[in-house]
Structure formats: C-alpha cells, structure tokens
C-alpha positions in Angstrom: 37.1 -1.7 56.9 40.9 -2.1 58.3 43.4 0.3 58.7 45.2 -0.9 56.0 42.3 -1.2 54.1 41.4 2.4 54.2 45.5 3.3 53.9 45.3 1.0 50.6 42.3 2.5 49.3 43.2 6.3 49.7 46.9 5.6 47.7 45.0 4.3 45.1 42.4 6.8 44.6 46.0 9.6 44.7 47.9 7.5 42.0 44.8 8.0 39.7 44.2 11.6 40.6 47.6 12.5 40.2 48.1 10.1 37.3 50.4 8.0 39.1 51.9 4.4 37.8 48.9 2.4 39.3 46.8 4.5 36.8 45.3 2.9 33.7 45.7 3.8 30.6 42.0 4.6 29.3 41.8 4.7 25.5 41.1 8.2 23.7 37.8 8.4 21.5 38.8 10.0 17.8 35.5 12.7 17.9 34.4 15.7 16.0 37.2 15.6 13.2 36.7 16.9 9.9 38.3 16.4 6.9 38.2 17.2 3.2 39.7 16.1 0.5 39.3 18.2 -2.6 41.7 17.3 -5.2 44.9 14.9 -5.4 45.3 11.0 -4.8 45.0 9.0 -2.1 45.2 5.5 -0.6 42.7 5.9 2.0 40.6 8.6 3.4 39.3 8.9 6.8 37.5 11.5 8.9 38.0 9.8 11.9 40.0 7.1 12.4 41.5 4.7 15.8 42.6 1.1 16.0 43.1 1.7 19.6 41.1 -1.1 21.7 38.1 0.5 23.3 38.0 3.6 21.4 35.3 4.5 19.2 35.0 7.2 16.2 32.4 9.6 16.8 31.2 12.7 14.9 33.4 12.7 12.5 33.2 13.7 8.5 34.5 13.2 5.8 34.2 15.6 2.7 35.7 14.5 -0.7 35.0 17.1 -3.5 36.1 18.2 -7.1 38.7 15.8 -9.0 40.1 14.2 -5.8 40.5 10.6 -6.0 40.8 7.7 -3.4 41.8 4.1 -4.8 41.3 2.5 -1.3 38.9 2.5 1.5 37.1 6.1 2.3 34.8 6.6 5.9 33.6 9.2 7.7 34.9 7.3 10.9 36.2 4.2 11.6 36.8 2.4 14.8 39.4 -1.0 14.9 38.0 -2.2 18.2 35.1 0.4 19.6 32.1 1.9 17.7 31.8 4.1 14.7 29.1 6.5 15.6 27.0 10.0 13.9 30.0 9.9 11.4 29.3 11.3 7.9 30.9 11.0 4.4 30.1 13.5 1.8 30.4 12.7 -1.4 30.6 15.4 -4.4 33.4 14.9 -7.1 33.2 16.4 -10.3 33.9 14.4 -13.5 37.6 13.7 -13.1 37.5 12.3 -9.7 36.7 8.8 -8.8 36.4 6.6 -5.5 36.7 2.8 -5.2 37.1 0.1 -6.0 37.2 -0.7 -2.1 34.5 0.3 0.4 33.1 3.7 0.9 31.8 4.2 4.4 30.1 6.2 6.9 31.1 4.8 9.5 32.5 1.1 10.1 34.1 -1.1 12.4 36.2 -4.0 12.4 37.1 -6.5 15.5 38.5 -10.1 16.0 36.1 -11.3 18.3 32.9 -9.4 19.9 33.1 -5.7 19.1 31.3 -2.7 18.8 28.2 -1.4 16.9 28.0 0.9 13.5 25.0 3.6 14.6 23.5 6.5 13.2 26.3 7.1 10.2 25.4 9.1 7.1 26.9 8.8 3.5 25.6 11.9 1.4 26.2 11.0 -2.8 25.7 14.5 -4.8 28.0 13.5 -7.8 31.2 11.8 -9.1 31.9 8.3 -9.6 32.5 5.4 -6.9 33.4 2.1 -8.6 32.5 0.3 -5.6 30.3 -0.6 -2.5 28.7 2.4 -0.7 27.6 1.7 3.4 26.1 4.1 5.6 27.4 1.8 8.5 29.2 -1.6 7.9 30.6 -4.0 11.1 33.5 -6.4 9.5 35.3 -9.3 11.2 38.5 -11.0 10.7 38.0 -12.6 7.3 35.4 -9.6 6.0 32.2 -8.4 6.6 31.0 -12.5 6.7 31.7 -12.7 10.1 31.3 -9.5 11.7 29.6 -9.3 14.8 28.4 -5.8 15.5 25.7 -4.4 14.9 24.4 -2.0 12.0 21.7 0.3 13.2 20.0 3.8 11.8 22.5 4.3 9.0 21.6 5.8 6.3 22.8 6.6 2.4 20.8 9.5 0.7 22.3 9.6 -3.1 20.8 11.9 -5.3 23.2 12.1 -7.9 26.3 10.0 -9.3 27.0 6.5 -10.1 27.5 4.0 -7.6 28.2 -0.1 -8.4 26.1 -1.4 -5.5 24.8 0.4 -1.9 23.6 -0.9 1.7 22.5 1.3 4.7 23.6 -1.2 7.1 25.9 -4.4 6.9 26.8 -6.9 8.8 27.6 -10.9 9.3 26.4 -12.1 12.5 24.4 -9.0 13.8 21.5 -7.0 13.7 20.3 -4.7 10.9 17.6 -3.1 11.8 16.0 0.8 11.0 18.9 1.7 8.3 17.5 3.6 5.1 18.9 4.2 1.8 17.1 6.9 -0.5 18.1 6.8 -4.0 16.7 9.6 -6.2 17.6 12.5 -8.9 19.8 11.1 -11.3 20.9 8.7 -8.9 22.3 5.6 -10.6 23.2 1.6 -9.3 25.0 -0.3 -12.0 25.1 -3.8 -10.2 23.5 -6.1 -12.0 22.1 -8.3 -8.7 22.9 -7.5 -5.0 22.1 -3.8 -6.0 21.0 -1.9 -3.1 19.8 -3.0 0.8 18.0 -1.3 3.4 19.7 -3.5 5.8 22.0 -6.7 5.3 22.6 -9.6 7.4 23.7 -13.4 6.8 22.7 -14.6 10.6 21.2 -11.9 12.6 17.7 -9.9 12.6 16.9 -7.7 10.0 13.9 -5.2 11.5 12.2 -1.6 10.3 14.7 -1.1 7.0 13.4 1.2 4.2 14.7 1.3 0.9 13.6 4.2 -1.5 13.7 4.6 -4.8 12.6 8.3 -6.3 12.5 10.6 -9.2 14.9 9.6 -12.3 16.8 7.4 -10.0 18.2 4.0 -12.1 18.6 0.9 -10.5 20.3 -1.8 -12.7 20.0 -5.0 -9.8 18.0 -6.4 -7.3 16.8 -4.3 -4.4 15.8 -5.8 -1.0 14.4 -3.3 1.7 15.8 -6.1 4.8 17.8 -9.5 4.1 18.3 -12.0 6.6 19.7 -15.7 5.7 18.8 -17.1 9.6 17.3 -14.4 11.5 14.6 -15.0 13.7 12.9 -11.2 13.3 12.7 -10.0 10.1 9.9 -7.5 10.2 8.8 -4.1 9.3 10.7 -3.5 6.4 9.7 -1.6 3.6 10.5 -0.6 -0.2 8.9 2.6 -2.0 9.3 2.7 -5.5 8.0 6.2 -6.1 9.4 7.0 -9.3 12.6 5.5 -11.3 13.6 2.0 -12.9 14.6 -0.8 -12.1 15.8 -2.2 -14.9 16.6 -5.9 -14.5 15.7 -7.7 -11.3 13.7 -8.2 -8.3 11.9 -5.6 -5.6 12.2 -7.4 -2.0 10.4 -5.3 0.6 12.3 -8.5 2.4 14.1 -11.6 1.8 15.3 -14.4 4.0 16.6 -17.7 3.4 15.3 -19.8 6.8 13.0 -17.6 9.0 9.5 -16.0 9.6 9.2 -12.7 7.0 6.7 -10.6 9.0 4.7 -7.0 8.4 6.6 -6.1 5.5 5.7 -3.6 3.0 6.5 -3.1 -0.6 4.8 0.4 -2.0 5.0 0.6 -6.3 3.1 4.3 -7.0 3.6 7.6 -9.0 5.6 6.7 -12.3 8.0 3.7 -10.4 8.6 1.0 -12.7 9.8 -2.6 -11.7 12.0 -5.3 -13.4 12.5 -5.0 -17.5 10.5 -8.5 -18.2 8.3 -10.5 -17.0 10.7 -12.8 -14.8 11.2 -9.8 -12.6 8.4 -10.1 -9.9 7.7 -7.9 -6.8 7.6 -9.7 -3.0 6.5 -7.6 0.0 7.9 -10.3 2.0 9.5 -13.5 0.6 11.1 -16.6 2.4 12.4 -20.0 1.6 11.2 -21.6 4.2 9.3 -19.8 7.3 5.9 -17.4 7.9 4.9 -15.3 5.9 2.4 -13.4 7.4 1.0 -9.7 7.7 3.1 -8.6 4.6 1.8 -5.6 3.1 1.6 -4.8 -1.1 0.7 -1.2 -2.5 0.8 -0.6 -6.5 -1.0 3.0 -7.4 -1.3 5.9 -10.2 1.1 4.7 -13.4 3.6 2.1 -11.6 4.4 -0.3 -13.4 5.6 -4.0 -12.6 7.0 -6.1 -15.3 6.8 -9.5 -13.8 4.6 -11.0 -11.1 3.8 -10.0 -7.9 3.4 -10.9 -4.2 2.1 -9.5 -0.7 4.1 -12.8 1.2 5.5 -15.8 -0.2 6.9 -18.8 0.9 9.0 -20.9 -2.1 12.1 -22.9 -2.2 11.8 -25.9 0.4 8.9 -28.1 2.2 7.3 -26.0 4.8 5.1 -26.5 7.0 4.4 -22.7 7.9 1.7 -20.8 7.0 0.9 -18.1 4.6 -1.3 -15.9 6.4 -3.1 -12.4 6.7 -1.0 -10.9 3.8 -2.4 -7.8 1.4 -2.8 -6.5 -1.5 -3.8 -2.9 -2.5 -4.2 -2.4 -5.9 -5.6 1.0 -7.4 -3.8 1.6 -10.0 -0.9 0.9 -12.3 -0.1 -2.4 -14.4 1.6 -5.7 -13.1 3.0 -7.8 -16.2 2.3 -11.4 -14.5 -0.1 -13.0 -11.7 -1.1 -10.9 -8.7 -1.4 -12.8 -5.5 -2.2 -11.9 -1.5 -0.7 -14.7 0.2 1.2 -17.6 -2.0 2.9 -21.1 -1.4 5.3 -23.3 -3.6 6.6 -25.5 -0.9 3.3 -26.7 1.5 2.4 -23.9 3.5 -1.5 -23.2 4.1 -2.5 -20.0 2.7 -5.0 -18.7 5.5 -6.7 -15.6 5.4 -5.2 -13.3 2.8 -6.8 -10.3 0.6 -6.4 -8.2 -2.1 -8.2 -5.0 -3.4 -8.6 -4.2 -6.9 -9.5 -0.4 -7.6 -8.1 0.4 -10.8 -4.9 -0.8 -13.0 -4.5 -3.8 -15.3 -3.4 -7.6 -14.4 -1.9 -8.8 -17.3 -2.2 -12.6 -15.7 -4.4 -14.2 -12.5 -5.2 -12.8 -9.4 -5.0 -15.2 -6.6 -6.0 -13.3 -2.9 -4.0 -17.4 -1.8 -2.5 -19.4 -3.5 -0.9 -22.6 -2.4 0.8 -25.6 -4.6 0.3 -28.8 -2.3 -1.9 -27.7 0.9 -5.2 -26.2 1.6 -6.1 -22.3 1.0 -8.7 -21.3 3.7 -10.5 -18.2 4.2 -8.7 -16.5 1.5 -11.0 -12.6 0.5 -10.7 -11.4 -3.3 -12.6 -8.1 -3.7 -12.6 -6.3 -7.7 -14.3 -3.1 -8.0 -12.4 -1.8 -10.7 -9.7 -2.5 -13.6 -9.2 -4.7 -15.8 -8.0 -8.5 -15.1 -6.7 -10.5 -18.4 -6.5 -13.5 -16.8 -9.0 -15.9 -13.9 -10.1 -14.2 -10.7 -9.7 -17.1 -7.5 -10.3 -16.0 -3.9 -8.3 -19.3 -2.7 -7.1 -21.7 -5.2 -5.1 -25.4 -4.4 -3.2 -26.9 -6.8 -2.9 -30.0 -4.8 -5.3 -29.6 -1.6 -8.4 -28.0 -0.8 -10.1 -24.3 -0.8 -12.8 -23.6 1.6 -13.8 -20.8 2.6 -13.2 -18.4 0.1 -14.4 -15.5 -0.8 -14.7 -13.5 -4.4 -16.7 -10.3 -4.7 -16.8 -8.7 -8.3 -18.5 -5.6 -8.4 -17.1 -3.4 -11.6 -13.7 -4.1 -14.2 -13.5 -6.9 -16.1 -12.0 -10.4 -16.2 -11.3 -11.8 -19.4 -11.8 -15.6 -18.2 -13.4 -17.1 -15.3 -14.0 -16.6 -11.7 -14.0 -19.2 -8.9 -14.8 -18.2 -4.4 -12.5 -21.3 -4.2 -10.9 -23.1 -7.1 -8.7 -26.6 -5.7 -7.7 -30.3 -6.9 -9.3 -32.4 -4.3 -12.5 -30.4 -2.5 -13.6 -26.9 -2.3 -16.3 -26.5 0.6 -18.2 -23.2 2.0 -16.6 -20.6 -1.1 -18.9 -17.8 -2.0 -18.7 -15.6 -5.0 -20.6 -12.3 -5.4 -20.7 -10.9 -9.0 -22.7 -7.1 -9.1 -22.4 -3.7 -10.4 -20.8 -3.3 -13.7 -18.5 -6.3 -13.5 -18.1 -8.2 -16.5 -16.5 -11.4 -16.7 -16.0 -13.0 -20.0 -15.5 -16.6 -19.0 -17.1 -19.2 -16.4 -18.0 -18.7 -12.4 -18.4 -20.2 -9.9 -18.7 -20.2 -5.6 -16.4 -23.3 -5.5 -15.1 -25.5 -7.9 -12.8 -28.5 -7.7 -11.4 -31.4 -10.0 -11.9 -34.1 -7.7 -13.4 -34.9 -4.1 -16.8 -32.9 -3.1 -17.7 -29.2 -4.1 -20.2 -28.4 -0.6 -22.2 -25.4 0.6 -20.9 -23.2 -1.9 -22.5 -20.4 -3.4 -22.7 -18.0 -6.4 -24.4 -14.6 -6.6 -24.7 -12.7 -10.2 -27.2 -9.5 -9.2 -27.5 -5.7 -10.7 -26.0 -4.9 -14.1 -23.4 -8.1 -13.9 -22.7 -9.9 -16.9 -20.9 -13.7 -17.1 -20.4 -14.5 -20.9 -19.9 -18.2 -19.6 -21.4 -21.1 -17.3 -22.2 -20.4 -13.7 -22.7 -22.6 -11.1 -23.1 -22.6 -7.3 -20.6 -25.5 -7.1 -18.6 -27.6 -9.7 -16.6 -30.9 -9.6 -15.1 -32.6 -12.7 -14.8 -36.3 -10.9 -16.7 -36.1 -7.6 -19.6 -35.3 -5.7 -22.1 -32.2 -5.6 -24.3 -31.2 -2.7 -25.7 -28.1 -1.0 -25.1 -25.6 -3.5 -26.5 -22.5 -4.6 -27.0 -20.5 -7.3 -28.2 -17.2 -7.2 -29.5 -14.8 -9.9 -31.5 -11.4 -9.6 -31.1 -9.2 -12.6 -32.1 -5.3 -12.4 -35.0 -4.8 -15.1 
C-alpha cells in the first residue's frame, strides 16, 4: 500500500469515528417499544413502527385493552423496508371496544421489491371483537399481501377468547411459510365462512411444519388448512389437531396445494373435536390437485366426530401422473359420516402402498386403505380389528385399472356389506383377504375380485369364530378369466 493509500485510508476511518461528512447514514432499528391502548379511538395502532429503508421493528408490543377501539390497521411492529421481528400484539377489549375491519398484526412488513422477513411475532386474543383478519406475521408487497416477497416464519396466534372474522399464523405471496402455529381454544370463535383459519399461507412459495389447533369450546365457522401452498415445491410437515370444538361448515386441511407434491402431513380428529356440519365436509391430511401425495398421516380417536368423508392423501382435480403412496390411517375411535380412505386418486395417480387401522369408531360409508379412479392400486394393507363399518371393506380398489396386491385382514367389528383384498374393473392379481376372530361381515368376500380381465393368485381366508352372511370366493370375475385361486376355510369347533 502507497503513501497515499494509507493517508486515504486513515481520513476515512476519522470522518466515521468522529461522524464526519463522508460518514453514512446507517438506519435506526424501532426496538423494545411498548404501547397500550386502553380506551379512545384510533386510526392505526402500532407498537413499533419505521418506514425507514433498512430498519427493522423488533421487540416491540402492542397492548389494546377495555373499550379502546382502532378502525384501521393495529401491529405489534411493523417494518416499511426491514424485518418485523419477536413483536407481540395483545389483544383484550371488553364489550364496547372493537378492532378492524383492516388487518391486525403481530408483526408485518411491507416492501416494493425484495424485502425482509416476518419472524417469531405473537398475536395474543383474550376477548373483544376484531371484524377483520388476524396475522401473527404477514409480508405485503406493492399491490397487497399477493405479491409480497418475504418470508413468514414461527409466528404464532394463540386466541382463547373473542370473535375473530378469519386468522393466519403466517402470510405471504411469493415466500415461505413454514413452522407458524395458530391455537384456537376457550370460547374462541372464527365467523368466516371459507378461508377461516391457516397455519401458514402462501400463493407461490413453500409451505413446511405449520400447525393449526383447534381446542376446548373453540367455534370455527370456515375452512381450516394447517399449510396452503398454490405452487410450492415443499409442502410438508404440517399438521391440524382438532382436539375439541366445531367446525361448523367446511373442510379440515392438515394441507392444501394447488400444483405441487403434499408430503408427511398430519391431520389428528380426537377427544370431543367435531368436523364439517354435513356430509360434504370431508377431512384431507394432505390434499393436492395435481402432485404426490405421499406419507400423509390421518388420526381420528375417543368421540371425534367427522361429518363428511375422509382422507390420509389425495390427489383430485386434474390428470396426474403422480402417485398416491405410503399414506395412513389410524382409526380407534370416533365416527366419520362418509368413505374412509388411506391413499385416494380422482385424476390418474397410482395408489401404492397405503394403510389404514380400524380399532374402534363407526364408518358410516367404505373404507378404501387406496383408492384410485382410472390407474392401478398396488400393494394397498386394510387391517379391521374393531368397530363397526356400514358400508364395503377394499384393501385396493380401481375403478378403471387394476388392484394387485392387496391386502384385507378382518379380525373383529362388523361390515354391513362385502369385503374384497383387491376389488378393480379390468384385473385384480395376487390380493389376499384374511377374515378371523369375531369379525362379521354381512355381505360377500373375496381375495380379489374384478369386472373384467383375469382375477390370479388370489386368496381368501375365513378361520376362528368369523362369520360371512354372503358368497366367498378366492377370486371373482364378472366377464373374464379365473385361475390359481384359493379359498380357504377352517372353522373352530
């Protein structure tokens, strides 16, 4: 280094000590402000708030109490251009105060182009009324939350009282949502009729590890969704617990996307939770349009109750050629109102290796451990040792392909019609069905059965204290060909 180069570098280094012209202006962060707002009416209220480029809001709060009301936007912190972080909003107004209609936030932000991230905010709901949308953390862009970039991670909304139009833990356009959590419990209530309450929101970025629950005498008018994704290409590990409460009127998503893969998803129905109003409202662990589904995970226990159908994974809504694989279902008690299936397909996906458990509770219709509507459903696994089934038991069934593969083991409950390993339209090869215990099934069975093509290598078992009230066969074809069947019967004494 020069001379000059040294002489240069030292009169720089004393114009920012001594905060000389050459300095630059660095942008302040707004942190660890609190405010509360306890009666009156305001606009907007903020804990923190900066529209400074590059400075964030962090650890700020935001109390609003007794009769106060705010007509416009309220947030616990709130950045223009940097990130909104650990901010909290507190929410207890008494009966004459009222938030809304505009956004209630933890903490948000809101850029042009690029920006920063909403992370770790908090909105706590004792009481009061907020007539609009609640966010733990929210990232907005130019024209509205649409096209916001940043994104939405470990926010959270705990509500335990008050009323509330619709709620999200995280929100965001183009980013990620991943790990928020809303808890909705006490005498929580939702009033939106669809769109009600989200783990974690996004149009086109991932939605990952979002929980959604749902507790106590908490009421729930709209649909809940644990993670949503339109286009993301990881949508995975979210989960909705429906421990208690009702929701009234539509749909439990542990998640929902539009275009991608929906993967390791969980949707747990137990203690007195009850699900949709009719039976058009149907449960999905993990649902997609058009994608995977795969891993997706179903619980229903004690006295839940699900009005409508209900789903480990499912692919509907356009041609796919994805699969439908390795989903469950866990069923020990409670009541579904519809069909109960493991792994299902509307729109050409192979169904491939699903299962579901049946311990205790009543099916009102089928129970299908995969189910496809124009492919083949392979090495499906349907085990019932307890309950009671209305409708047909099928461990893979094809409305327009083949089942092979499949297996059915009935061991106590009942089934009020038949029973099928594998159950398809044009060949069912290799399906086994074991019937023992006290299982009693008041219609047909069979180890594969299947309207046209060849029924092969299939294979029914009826042993102990079983009892079929109809036919049984080894393997069945309406218009087709029979070979290498077997039928098995060894009744105790």
């Amino acid at each position: 280094m020069g001379r000059r180069d040294a002489l240069l570098r030292l009169s720089i280094m004393a114009a920012l000590l001594l905060g000389g012209a050459m300095a630059p202006v660095l942008a302040a962060d707004v942190k660890n402000l609190s405010v509360t707002v306890s009666s009156g009416t305001q606009a907007n209220a903020y804990g923190g708030y900066t529209i400074e480029e590059g400075a964030s809001a962090l650890q700020n709060a935001l109390t609003l109490s007794g009769p106060a009301k705010v007509l416009g936007a309220s947030a616990g912190g709130w950045s223009r251009w940097g990130n909104a972080e650990w901010n909290t909003l507190t929410i207890r107004l008494d009966e004459d105060g009222l938030l809304g209609p505009s956004d209630i936030v933890g903490g948000g932000v809101a850029e042009s182009e690029g920006g920063g991230a909403a992370v770790h905010n908090t909105v706590y709901i004792e009481s009061g009324t907020v007539e609009g949308t609640v966010e733990g953390g929210v990232a907005v862009g130019i024209n509205g939350v649409g096209d916001g970039t940043g994104d939405v991670l470990s926010n959270q909304v705990t509500m335990s009282g008050g009323t509330v139009y619709s709620v999200f833990g995280g929100e965001t356009g183009e980013g990620n949502a991943n790990d928020n959590v809303v808890t909705i419990k006490g005498s929580a209530a939702v009033t939106g009729k669809s769109n009600a309450v989200y783990g974690g929101y996004t149009i086109d970025g991932n939605a990952s590890g979002n929980i959604v629950n749902i507790e106590d005498d908490a009421d729930i008018h709209g649909e809940i969704m644990g993670g949503y994704t339109r286009a993301g290409s990881l949508i995975s590990g979210n989960k909705v617990n429906v421990t208690g409460g009702n929701v009234n009127e539509n749909t439990v998503y542990g998640v929902y996307t539009a275009y991608g893969d929906v993967l390791d998803n969980q949707a747990v129905i137990k203690g007195t939770g009850q699900a949709g109003s009719s039976d058009t409202n149907s449960v999905y662990a993990g649902f997609t349009n058009i994608g995977a589904a795969a891993g997706n995970i179903l619980y229903i226990q004690d006295s839940a109750e699900i009005a409508g159908s209900a789903f480990a994974g499912y692919q509907g809504g356009f041609i796919s050629s994805e699969t439908v694989e390795r989903n469950q279902v866990f069923m020990s008690g409670g009541s579904v109102g519809g069909d109960l299936t493991g792994g299902g397909s509307n729109n050409g996906g192979e169904t491939l290796n699903n299962y579901v458990e049946i311990t205790g509770g009543t099916v009102s219709g089928n129970v299908y451990s995969g189910f496809t509507d124009s492919a083949d459903a392979l090495e499906n696994t349907l085990t019932v040792a307890g309950g009671r089934v209305e409708g047909s038991l099928f461990g893979g069934y094809s409305n327009t392909g083949t089942a092979n593969e499949n297996k059915l083991t009935f061991s106590a409950g009942t089934a009020g019609s038949d029973a099928y390993g594998g159950y398809a339209q044009e060949g069912a090869d290799g399906n086994e069905a074991v019937l023992s215990g006290t299982s009693v099934l008041e219609g047909n069975a069979a180890g594969g059965s299947s309207a046209r093509g060849e029924a092969s290598g299939n294979s029914l078992t009826i042993k102990e204290n079983s009892e079929v009230k109809g036919d049984a066969a080894g393997g069945d074809v309406y218009m087709g060909t029979i070979s290498k069947n077997i039928i098995t019967i060894q009744y105790n004494a």
